[in-house]
TORLO-39942 format. One record per residue: x, y, z of N, C-alpha, C, O, CB in turn. Coordinates in steps of 0.001 Angstrom, whole numbers, padded with zeros to 6 digits, always signed. Last residue first. Glycine has a CB too. Layout:
XYZXYZXYZXYZXYZ...
//
This chain:
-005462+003220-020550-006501+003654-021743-006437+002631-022280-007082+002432-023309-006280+004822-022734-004915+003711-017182-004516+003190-018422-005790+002966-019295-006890+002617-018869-003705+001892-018216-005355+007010-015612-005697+005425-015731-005362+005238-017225-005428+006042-018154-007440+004946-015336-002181+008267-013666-003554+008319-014850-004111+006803-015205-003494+005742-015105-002976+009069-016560-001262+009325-010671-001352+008278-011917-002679+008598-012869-003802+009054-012655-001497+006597-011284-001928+010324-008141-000884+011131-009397-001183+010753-010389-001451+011577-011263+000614+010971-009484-002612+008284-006658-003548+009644-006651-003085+010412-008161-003821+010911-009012-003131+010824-005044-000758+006780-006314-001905+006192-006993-002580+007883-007645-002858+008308-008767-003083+005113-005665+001375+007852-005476+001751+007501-006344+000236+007380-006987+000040+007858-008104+002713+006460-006152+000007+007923-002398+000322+009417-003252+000702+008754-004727+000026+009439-005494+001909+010542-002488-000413+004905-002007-001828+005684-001754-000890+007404-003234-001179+007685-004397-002213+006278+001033+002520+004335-001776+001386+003694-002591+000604+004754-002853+000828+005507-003801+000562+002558-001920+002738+006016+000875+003383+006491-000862+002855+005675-001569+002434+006339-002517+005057+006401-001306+001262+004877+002483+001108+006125+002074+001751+006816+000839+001418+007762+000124+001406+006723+003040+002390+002373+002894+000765+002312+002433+000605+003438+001813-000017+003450+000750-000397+002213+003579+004653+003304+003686+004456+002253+002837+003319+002097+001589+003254+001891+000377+004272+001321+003707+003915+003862+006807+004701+004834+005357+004609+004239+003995+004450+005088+003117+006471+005007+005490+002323+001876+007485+001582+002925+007428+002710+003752+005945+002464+004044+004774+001430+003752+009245+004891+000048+007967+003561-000538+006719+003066+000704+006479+003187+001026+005297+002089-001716+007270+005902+001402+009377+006984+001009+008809+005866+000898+007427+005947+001428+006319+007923-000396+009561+004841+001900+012558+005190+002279+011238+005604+002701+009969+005686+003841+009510+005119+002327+011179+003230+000837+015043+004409+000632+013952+003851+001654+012924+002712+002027+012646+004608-001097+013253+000353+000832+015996+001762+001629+016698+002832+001576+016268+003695+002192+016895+002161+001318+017870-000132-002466+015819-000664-001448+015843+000462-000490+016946+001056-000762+017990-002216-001747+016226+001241-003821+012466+001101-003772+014002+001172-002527+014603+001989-001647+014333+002080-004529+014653+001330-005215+009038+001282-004410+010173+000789-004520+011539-000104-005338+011759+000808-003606+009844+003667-006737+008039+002459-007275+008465+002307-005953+009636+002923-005773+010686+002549-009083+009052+005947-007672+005250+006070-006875+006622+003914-007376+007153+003190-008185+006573+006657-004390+006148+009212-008864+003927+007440-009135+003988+007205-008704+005273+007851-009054+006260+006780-010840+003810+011176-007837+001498+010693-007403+003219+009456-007691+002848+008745-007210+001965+010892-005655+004004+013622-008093-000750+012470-008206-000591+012111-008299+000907+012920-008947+001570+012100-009193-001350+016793-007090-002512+016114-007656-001204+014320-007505-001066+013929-006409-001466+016858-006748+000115+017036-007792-006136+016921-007032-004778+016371-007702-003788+015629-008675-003928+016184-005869-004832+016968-009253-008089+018371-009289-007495+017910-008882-006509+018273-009573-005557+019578-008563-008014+014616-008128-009767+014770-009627-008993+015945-010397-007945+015937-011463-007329+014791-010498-010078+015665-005377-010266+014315-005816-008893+014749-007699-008889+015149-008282-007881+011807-005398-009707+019105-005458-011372+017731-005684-011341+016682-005904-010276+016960-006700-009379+017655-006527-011938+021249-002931-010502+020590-003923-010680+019846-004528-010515+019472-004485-009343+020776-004299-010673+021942+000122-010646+022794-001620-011219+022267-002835-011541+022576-003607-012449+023641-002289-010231+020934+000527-007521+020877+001233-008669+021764-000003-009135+022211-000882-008398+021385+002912-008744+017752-001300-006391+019340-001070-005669+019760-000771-007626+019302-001354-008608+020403-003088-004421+014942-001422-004530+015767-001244-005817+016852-000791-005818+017031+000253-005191+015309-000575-006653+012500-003877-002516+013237-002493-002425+014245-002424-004432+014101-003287-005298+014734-002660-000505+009896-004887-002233+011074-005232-003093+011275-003611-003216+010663-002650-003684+010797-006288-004669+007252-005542+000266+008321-004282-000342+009684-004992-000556+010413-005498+000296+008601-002833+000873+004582-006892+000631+005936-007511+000690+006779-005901-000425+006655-005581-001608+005901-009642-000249+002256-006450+003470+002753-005749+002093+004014-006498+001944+004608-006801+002979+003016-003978+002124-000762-006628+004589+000613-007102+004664+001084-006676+003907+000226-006222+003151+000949-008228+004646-003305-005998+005064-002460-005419+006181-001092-005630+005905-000217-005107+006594-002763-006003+007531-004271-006323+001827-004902-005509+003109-003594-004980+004323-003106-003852+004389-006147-006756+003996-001435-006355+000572-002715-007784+000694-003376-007138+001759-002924-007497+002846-002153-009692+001220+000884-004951-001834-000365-004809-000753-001223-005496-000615-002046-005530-001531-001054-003917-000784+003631-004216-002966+002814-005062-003390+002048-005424-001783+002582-006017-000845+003645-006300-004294+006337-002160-004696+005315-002482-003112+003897-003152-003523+003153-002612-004341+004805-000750-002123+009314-001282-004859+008288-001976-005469+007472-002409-004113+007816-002808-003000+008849-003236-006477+010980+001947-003909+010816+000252-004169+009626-000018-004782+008916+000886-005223+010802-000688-002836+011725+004022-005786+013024+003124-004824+012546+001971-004219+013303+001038-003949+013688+003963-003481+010755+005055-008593+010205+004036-007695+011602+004065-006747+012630+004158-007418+009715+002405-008517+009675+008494-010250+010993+006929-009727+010443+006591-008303+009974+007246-007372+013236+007484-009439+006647+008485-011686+007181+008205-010466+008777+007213-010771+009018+006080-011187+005867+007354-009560+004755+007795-013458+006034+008547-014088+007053+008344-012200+008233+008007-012103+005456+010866-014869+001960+005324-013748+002423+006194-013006+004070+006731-014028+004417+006156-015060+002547+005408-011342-001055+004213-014983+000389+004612-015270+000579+005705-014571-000103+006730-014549+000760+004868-016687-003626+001870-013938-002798+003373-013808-001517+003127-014345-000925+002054-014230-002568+004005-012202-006529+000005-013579-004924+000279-013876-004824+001212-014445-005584+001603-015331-004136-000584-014594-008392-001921-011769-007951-000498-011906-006714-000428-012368-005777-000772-011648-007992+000252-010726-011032-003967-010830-009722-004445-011199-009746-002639-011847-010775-002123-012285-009533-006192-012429-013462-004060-010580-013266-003787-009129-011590-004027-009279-010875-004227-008297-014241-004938-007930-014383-005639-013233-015129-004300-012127-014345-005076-011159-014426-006280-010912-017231-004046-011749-012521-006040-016121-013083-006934-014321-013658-005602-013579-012980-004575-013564-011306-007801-012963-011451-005179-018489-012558-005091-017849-013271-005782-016878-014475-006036-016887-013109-005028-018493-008533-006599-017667-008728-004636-017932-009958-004162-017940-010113-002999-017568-008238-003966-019431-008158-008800-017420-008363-008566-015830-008619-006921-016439-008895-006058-015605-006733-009013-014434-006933-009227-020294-008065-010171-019370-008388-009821-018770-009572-010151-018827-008016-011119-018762-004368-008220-019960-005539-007752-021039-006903-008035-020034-007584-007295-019324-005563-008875-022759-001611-008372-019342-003075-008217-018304-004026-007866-018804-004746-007100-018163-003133-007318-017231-000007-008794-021367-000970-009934-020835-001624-009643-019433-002044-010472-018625-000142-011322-020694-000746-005840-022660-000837-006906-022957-001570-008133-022611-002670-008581-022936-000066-006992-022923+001223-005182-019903+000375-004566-020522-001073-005432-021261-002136-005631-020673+001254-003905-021422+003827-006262-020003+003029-006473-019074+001431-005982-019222+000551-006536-018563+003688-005925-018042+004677-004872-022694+004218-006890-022410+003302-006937-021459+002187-007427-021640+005564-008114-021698+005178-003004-021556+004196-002825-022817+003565-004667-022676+002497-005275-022605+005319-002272-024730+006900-003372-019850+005798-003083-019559+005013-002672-020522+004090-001907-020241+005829-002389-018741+008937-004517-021774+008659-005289-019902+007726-004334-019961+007457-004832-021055+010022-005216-018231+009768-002351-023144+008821-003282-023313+008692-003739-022579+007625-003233-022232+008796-003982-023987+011068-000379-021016+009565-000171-021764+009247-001019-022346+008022-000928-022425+009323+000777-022657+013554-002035-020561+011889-001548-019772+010693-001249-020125+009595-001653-019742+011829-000541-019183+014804-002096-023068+014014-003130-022683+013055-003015-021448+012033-003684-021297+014853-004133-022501+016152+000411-023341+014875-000138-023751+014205-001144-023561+013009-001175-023853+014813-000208-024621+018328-000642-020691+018190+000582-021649+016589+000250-021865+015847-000085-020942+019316+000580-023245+019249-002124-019290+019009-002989-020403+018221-001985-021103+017487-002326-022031+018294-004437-020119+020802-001250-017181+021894-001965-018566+020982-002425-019434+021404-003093-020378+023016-003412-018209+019543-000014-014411+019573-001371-015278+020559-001522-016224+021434-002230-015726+018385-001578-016035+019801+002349-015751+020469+002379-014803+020134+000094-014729+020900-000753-015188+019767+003845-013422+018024+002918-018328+019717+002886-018310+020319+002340-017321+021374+001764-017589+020366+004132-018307+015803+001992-016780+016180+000773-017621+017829+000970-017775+018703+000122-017592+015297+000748-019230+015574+004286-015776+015690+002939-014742+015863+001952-015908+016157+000835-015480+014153+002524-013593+014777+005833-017573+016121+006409-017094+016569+004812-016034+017706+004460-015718+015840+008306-015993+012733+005098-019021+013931+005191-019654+015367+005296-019027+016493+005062-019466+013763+006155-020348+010980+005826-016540+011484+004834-016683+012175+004156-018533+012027+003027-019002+010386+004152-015963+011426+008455-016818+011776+008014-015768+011584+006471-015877+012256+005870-015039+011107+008693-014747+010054+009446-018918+011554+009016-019008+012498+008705-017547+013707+008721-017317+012278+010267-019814+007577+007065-020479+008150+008199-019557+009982+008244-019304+010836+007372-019465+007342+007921-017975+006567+005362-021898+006919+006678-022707+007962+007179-021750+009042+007639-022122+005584+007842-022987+005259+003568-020127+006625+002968-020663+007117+004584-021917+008101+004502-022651+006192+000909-021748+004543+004440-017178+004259+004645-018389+005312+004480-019014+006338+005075-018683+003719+005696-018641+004523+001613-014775+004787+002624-014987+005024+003345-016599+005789+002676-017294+005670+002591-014208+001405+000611-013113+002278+000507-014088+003178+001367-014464+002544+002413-014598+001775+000304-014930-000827-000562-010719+000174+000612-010842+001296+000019-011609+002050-000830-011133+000704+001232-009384-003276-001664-009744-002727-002049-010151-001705-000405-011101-002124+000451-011881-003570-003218-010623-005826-002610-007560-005331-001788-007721-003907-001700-008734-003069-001640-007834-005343-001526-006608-008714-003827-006334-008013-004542-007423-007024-003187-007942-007560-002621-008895-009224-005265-008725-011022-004557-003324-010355-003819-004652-009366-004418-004847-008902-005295-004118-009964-002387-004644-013001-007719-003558-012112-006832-002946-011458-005796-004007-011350-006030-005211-011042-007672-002224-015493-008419-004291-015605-007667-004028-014100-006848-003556-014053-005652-003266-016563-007942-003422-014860-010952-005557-015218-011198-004468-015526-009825-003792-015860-009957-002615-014287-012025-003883-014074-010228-007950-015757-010674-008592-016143-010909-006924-017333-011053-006644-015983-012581-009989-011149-009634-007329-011788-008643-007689-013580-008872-008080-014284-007922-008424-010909-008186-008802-010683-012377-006642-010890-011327-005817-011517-009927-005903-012126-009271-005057-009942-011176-005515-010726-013449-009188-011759-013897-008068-011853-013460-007434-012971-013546-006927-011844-014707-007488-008761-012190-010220-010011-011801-010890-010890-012492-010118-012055-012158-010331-010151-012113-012391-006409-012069-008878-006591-011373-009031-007880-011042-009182-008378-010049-008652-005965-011256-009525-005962-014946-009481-006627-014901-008119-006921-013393-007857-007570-013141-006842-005655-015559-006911-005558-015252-012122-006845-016044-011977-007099-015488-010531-008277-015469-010174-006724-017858-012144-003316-013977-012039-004075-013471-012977-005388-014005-012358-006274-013192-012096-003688-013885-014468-001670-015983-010744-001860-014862-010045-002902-014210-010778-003661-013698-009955-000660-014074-009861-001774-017911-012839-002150-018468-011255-002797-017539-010618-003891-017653-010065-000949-018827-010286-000118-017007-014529-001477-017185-015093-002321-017509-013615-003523-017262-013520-001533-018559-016382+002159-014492-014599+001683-015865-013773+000504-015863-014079-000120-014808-013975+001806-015995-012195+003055-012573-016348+003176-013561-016959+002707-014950-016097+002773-016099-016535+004490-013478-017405+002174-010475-014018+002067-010621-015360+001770-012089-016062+000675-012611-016272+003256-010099-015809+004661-010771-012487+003111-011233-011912+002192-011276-013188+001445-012250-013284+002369-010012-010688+006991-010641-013815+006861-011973-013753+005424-012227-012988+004965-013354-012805+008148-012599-013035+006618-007983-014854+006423-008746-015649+006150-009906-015251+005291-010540-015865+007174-008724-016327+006574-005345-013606+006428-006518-012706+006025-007382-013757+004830-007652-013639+005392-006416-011424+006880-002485-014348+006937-003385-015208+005911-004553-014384+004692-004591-014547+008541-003751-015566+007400-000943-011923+007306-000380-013339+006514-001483-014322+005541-001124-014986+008913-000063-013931+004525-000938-009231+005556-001506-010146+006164-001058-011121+005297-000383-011677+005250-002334-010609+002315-001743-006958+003244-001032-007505+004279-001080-007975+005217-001286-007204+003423-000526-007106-000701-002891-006500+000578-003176-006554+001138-002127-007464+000595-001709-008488+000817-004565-006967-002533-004097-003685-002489-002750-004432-001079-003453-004949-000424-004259-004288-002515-001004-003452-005832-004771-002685-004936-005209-003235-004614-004437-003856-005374-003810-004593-005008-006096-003698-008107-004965+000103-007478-003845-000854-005896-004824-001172-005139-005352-000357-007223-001915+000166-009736-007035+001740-010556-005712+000969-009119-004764+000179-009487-003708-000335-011616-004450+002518-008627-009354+001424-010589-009214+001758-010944-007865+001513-012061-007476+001173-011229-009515+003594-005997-012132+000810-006568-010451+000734-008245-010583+000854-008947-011537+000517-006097-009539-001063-005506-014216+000260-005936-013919+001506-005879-012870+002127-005772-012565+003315-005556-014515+002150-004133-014061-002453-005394-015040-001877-005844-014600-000564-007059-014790-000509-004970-016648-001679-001649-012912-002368-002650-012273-002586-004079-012921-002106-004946-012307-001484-002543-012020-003881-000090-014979-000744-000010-013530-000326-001474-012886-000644-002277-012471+000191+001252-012713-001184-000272-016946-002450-001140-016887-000948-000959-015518-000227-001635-015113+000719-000558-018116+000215+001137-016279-004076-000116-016554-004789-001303-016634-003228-002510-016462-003061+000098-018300-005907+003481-016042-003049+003108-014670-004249+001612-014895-003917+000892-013967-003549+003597-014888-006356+004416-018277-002195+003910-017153-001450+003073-016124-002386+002005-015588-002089+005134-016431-000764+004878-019853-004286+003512-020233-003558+003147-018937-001860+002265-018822-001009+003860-022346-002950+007709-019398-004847+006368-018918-005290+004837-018893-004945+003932-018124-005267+006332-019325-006138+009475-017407-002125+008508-018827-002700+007566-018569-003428+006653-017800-003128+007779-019678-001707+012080-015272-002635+010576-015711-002435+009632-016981-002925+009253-017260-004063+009959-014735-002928+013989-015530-004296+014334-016267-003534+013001-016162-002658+012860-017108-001884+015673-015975-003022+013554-013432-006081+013731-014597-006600+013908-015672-005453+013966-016828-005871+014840-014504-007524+014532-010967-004618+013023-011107-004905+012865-012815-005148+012089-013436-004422+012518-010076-006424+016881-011892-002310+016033-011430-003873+014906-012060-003813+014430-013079-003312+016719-011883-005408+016657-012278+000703+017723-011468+000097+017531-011100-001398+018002-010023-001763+019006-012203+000242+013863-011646+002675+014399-012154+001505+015467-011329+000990+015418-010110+000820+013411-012321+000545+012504-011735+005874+013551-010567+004421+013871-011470+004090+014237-012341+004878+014963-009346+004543+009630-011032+007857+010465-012017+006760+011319-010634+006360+011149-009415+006406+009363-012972+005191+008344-009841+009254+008149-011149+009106+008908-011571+009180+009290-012349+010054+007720-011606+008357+008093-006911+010761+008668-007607+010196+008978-009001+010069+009895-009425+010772+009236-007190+010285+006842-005473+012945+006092-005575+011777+007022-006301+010819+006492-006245+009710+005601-004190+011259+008376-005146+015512+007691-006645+015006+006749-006740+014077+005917-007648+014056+007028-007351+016006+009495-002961+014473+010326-003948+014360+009332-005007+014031+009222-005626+012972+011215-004160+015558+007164-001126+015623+007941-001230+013841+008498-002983+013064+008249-003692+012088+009855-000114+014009+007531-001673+018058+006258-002080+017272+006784-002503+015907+006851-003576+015307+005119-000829+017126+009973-000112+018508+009493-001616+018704+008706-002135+018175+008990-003223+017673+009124-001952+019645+009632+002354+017257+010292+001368+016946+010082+000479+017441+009840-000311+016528+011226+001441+016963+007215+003210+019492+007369+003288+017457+008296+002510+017393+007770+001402+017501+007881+004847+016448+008549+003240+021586+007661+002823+021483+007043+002347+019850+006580+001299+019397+007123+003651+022211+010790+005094+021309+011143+003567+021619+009758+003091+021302+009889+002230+020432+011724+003143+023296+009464+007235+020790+010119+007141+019796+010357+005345+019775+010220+004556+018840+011403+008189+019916+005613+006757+022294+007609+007711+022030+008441+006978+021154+007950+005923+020754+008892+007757+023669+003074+008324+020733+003864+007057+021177+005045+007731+021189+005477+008708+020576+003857+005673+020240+001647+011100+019817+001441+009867+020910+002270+008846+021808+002223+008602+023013+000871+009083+020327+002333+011615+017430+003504+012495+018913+002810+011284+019916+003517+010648+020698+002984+014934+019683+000119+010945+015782+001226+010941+015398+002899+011200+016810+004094+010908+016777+000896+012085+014245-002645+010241+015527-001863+010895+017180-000680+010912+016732-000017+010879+017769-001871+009913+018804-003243+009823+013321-003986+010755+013939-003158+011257+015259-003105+012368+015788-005392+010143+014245-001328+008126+013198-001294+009044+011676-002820+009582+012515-003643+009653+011602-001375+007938+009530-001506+005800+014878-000127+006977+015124-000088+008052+013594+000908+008569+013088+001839+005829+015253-003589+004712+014498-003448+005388+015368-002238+006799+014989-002210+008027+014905-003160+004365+016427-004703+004517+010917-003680+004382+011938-004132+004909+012940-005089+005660+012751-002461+004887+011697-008385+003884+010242-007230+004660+009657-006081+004102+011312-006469+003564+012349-007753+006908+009325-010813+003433+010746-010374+002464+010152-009501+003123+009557-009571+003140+008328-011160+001708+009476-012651+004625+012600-012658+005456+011545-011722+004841+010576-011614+005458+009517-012320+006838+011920-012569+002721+014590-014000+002813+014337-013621+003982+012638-014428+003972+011708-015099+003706+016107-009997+002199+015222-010535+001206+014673-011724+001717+013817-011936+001344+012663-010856+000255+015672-009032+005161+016298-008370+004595+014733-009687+003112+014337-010201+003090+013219-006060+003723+015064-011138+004933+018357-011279+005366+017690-010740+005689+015786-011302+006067+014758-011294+005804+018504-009426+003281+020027-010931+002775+019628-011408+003681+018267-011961+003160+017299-012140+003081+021074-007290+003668+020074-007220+002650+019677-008960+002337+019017-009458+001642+018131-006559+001810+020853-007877+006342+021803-007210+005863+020505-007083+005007+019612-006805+005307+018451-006502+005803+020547-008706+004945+024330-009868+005843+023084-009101+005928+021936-009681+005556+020917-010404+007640+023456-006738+003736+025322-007941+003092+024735-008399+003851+024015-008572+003482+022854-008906+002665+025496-004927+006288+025596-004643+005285+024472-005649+003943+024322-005468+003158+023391-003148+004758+024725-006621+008966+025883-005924+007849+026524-005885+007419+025442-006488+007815+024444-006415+006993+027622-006386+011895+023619-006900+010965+024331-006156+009704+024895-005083+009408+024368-007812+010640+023651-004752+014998+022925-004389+013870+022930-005150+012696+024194-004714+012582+025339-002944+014135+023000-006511+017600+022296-005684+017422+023253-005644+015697+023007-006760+015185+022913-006223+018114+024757-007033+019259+019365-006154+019246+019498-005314+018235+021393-004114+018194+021664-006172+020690+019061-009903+019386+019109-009074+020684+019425-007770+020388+019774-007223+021205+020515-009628+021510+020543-010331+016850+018524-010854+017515+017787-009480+018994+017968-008569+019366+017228-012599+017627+018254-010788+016601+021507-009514+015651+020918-009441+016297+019457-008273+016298+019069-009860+013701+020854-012770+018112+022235-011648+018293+022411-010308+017825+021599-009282+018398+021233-011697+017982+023397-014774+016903+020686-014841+018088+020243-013084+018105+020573-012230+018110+019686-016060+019193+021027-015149+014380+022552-014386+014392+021212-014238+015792+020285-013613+015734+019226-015120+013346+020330-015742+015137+024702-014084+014925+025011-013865+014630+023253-012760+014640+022712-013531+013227+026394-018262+016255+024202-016938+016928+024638-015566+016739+024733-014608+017508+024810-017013+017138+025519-019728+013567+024300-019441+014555+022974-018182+015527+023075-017285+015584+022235-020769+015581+022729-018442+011187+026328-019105+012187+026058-018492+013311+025001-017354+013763+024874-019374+012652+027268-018416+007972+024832-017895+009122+025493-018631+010149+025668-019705+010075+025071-016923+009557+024969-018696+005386+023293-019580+005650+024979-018721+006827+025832-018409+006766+027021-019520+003880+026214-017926+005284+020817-017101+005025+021720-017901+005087+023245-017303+004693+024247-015937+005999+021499-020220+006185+019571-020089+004559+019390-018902+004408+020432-018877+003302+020971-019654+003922+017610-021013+008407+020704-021718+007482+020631-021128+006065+020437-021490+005043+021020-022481+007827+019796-018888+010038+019348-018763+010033+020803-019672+008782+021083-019087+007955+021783-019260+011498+021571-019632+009914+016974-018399+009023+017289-018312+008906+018603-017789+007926+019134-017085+009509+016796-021681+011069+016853-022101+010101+016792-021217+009143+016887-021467+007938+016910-022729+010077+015974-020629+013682+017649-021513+013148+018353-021903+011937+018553-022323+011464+019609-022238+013556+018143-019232+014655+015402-018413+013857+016341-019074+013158+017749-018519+012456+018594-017318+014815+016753-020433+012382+012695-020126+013775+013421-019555+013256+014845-019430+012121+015306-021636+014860+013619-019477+010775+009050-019219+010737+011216-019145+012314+011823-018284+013170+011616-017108+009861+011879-018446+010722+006925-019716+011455+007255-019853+010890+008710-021015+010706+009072-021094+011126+006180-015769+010172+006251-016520+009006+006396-018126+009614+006921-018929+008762+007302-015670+007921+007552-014379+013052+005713-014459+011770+004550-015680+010465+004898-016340+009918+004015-012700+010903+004551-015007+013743+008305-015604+014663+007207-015679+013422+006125-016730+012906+005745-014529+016185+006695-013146+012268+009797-014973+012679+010068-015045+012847+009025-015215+011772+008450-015697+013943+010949-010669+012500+008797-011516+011472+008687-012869+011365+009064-013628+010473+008684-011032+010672+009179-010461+015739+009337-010303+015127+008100-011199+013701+008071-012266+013670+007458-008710+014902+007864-010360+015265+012026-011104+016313+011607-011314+015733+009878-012408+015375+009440-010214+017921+011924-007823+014400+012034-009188+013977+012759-010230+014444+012242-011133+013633+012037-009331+014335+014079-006393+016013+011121-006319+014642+010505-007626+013815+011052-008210+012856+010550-004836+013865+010939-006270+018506+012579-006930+018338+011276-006923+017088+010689-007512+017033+009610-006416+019149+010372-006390+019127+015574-005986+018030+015050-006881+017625+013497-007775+016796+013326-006141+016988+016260-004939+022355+016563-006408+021432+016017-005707+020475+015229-004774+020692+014455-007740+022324+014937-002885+022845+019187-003074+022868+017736-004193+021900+017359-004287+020773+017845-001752+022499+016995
//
């Protein structure tokens, strides 16, 4: 079967496969092949997720065996926090700080990044440092998040938590390289992206994201736990409309 995911990242990054064969020191043929579907050693894999700067195992997906995926998986896991609240704050702020190319966050509300004037300021140095600036709200009309506030207890008060949040991200709404979207999406977690690391505040029905468990994960190559992660970010973003 033709490996259209391959095929796919040529096309997006204008790489023929000649010139990929080139930077790997292969011959053109074995990348037509891999192209056609036959699965390369796992150096050329490795070389080749690097050079087209996407997963291994989301081009070779059957590559690794099952034990092999889970192990990796596993040691993509830092940390768990039992609530969000029980994260250091001085993580929040070094989490994002030592981002270099993609900061993404996904949220209904996330009022308390909002209301950090700390995080606001490292948002907008990163975004004047060139890194992207991605920022996912959820439309306080929608009734999906009417329906997460019922399930919360605090009914309407979601939609303001993100009319607020709104608001005081005024500042950062014309930063080039800063982006905000309203999404309708039910969330099951909250996912907040520093290039490779992501801390996922999962959502437990009853009660609040700050009650919930929080996972600071760090990806590793042949896991994935971050890749799924990254990828419903990425589909949520695509859906969203930009905030007006």
């Amino acid at each position: 079967m033709p490996n259209d995911r391959l095929r796919t990242a040529l096309l997006e990054r204008g790489i023929t496969p000649g010139q990929l064969a080139e930077a790997l020191g292969v011959d053109p043929k074995s990348v037509e092949r891999w192209i056609g579907g036959r699965i390369p050693y796992r150096r050329h894999r490795y070389a080749v997720a690097a050079q087209l700067e996407v997963d291994e195992t989301y081009l070779w997906p059957d590559a690794l065996s099952r034990d092999q995926v889970a192990n990796a998986s596993e040691s993509e896991i830092i940390n768990i926090y039992p609530h969000r609240w029980a994260v250091p704050s001085d993580l929040w702020r070094a989490f994002f700080d030592n981002a270099e190319r993609d900061i993404g966050i996904l949220v209904y509300g996330g009022l308390f990044l909002a209301e950090n004037a700390g995080i606001q300021r490292v948002l907008r140095a990163k975004a004047e440092a060139g890194t992207t600036v991605r920022i996912l709200l959820g439309d306080p009309d929608c009734e999906t998040v009417a329906q997460r506030g019922a399930d919360e207890g605090i009914d309407a008060t979601m939609a303001a938590k993100i009319r607020n949040a709104i608001v005081l991200y005024k500042p950062l709404r014309n930063i080039d390289g800063i982006e905000f979207r309203l999404h309708t999406t039910t969330l099951y977690n909250s996912i907040y992206r520093a290039d490779d690391q992501l801390l996922v505040n999962t959502h437990i029905y009853n009660f609040p994201a700050s009650q919930a468990p929080v996972l600071h994960l760090r990806y590793v190559a042949g896991g994935s736990m971050v890749t799924t992660y990254l990828e419903s970010l990425d589909s949520v973003w695509r859906d969203a409309v930009p905030l007006s």
